[in-house]
N, C-alpha and C positions, 0 to 999 in steps of 0.2 A: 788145181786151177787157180791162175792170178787174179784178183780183182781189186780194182784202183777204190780208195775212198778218199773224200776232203772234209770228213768229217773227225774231230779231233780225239771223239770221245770212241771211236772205234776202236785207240788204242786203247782203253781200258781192259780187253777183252784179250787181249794178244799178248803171246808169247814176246820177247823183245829181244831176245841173247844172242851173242854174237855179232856185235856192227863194231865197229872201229879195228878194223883187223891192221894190224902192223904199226898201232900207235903206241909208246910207248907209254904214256901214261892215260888210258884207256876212262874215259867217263865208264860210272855203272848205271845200271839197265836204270835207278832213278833220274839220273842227271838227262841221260838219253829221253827221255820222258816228256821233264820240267823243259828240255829245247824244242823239243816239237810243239809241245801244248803254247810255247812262248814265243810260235813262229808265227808271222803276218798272215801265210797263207802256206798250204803242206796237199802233198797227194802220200797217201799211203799205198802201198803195195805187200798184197796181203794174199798166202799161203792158206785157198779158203778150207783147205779139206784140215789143215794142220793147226790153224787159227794160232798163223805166226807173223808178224810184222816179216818182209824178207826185204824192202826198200821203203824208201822214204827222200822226198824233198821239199826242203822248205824255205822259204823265200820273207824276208824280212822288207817292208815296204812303208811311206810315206801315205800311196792309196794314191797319191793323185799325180807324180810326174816317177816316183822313180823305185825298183826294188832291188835287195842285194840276195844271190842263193849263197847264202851260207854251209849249205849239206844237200850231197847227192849220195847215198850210201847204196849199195845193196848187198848183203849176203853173198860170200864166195861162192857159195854153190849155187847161187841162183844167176850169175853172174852168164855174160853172152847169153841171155835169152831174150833179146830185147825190153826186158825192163826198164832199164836205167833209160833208152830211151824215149820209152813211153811215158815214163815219169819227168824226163825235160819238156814232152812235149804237150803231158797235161798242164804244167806246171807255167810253160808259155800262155798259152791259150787262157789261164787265167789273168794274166801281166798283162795280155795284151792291151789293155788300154793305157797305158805307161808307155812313156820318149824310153827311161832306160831301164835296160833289166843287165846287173852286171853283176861278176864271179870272179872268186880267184882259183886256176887250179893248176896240180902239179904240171910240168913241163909236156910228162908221158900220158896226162890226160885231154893235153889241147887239141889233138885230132878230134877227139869223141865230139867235143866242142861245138867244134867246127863244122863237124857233120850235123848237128843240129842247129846252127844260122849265127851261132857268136862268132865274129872275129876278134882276132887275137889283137890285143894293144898293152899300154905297159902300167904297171898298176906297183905300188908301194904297200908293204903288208909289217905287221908286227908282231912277234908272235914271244906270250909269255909261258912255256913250255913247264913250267913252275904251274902252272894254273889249267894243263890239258886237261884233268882229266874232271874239270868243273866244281873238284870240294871247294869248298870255301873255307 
């Protein structure tokens, strides 16, 4: 059974292994940690019988006009069950009082997007691929 939490100390309890699938230089389960703990606002989606983190989003924000979702992740195998969506749309639902809530994402993820109320516009991004996997 899934269940959603926006509580940040819930991850202390949970499994976390396994997110960043196909990155090449892959943060570990601490770094994955220190960016949630570090996010504005985050819904977790949690594996309750297995007490394992399986998604997660979280949203970096101002609080008063504007936020950025930096991470929608879920677990391969948990993936097409409606999570990731449920987790945009708790994830709205707390934005909503904010003009903007905006995202950057791959080409083959902007359908998903779009099905949940983003439209697509054109956004400049920088990426130091030297620094993925968050050591310092």
């Amino acid at each position: 059974m899934i269940v959603y939490s926006t509580k940040k100390e819930d991850l202390n309890t949970l499994e976390t292994s396994g997110f960043f699938e196909g990155w090449p230089n892959k943060p570990n389960e601490e770094t994955l940690k220190k960016s949630i703990f570090g996010a504005s606002s985050l819904v977790l989606a949690i594996d309750n019988e297995k007490k394992k983190l399986v998604g997660y989003i979280t949203a970096l924000s101002d609080n008063t006009l504007s936020a950025y979702i930096p991470f929608l992740e879920v677990l391969p195998n948990y993936q097409r069950q409606g999570i990731g969506r449920t987790l945009v749309e708790k994830m709205l639902e707390q934005l909503k009082h904010l003009y903007m809530i905006d995202l950057v994402c791959d080409k083959e993820k902007a359908r998903f997007y779009s099905e949940t109320g983003f439209i697509s516009w054109h956004a400049m991004i920088k990426r130091n691929y030297d620094q993925q996997s968050g050591a310092e």
